[in-house]
C-alpha positions in Angstrom: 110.3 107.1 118.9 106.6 106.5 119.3 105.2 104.9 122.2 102.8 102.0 121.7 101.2 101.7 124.9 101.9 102.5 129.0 100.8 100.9 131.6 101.5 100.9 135.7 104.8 102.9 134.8 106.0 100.7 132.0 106.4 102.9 128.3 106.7 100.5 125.8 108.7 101.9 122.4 109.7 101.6 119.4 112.3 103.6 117.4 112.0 104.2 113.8 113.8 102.1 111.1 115.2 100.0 113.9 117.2 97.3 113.1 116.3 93.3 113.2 115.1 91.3 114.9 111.7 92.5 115.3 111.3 93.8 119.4 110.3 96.7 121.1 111.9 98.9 124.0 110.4 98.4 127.9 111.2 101.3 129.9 110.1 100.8 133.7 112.1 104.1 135.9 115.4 104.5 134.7 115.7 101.2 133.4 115.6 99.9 129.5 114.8 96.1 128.2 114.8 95.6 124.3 112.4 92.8 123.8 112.3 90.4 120.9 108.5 90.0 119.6 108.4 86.6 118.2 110.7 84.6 121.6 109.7 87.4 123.7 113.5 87.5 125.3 115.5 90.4 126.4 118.3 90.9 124.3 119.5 93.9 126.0 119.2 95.6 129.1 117.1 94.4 132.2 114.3 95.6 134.3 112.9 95.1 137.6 111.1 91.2 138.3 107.9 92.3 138.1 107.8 95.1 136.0 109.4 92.2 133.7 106.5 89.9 133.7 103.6 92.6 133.4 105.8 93.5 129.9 106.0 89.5 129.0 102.7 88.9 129.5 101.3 91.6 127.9 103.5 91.2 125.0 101.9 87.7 124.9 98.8 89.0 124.1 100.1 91.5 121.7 102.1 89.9 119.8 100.4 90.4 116.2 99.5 93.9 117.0 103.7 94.3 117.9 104.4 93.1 114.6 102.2 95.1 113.0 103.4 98.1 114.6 107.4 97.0 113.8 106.3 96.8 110.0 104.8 100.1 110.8 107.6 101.9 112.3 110.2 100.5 110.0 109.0 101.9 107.2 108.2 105.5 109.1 104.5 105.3 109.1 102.1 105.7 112.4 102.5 103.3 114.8 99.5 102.5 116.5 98.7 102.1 119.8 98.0 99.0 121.7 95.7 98.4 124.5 97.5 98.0 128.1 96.9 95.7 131.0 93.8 95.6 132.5 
């Protein structure tokens, strides 16, 4: 499962040939939140308040780069990475 960026603990993932919707993986500790890309909501899982809203807001600005990446991993190429919070 390559990782597409870390920052201030938080390992964002995705696996390959995952199934839809589009959405990556938050991991913050020992805690897991599958994302959606385009409505940015959690469908599964749950992390800590704030480690929540560094991950939202940085998937804000990512969005198109996160897509690019899904397209990427579903069809088993090189995901590539994405720049993390400043």
């Amino acid at each position: 499962m390559p990782i597409i960026c870390t920052f201030y603990g938080v390992v964002i993932r995705m696996f390959w040939r995952d199934h839809n919707p589009p959405h990556f993986h938050a991991f913050y500790g020992g805690d897991e939140a599958v994302i959606e890309i385009h409505t940015l909501k959690v469908v599964k899982g749950n992390l800590p308040r704030r480690a929540l809203i560094m991950v939202l807001e940085w998937a804000q600005d990512h969005r198109e780069e996160l897509s690019e990446d899904w397209t990427l991993c579903s069809t088993k190429q090189p995901t590539k990475t994405i720049a993390p919070l400043p």
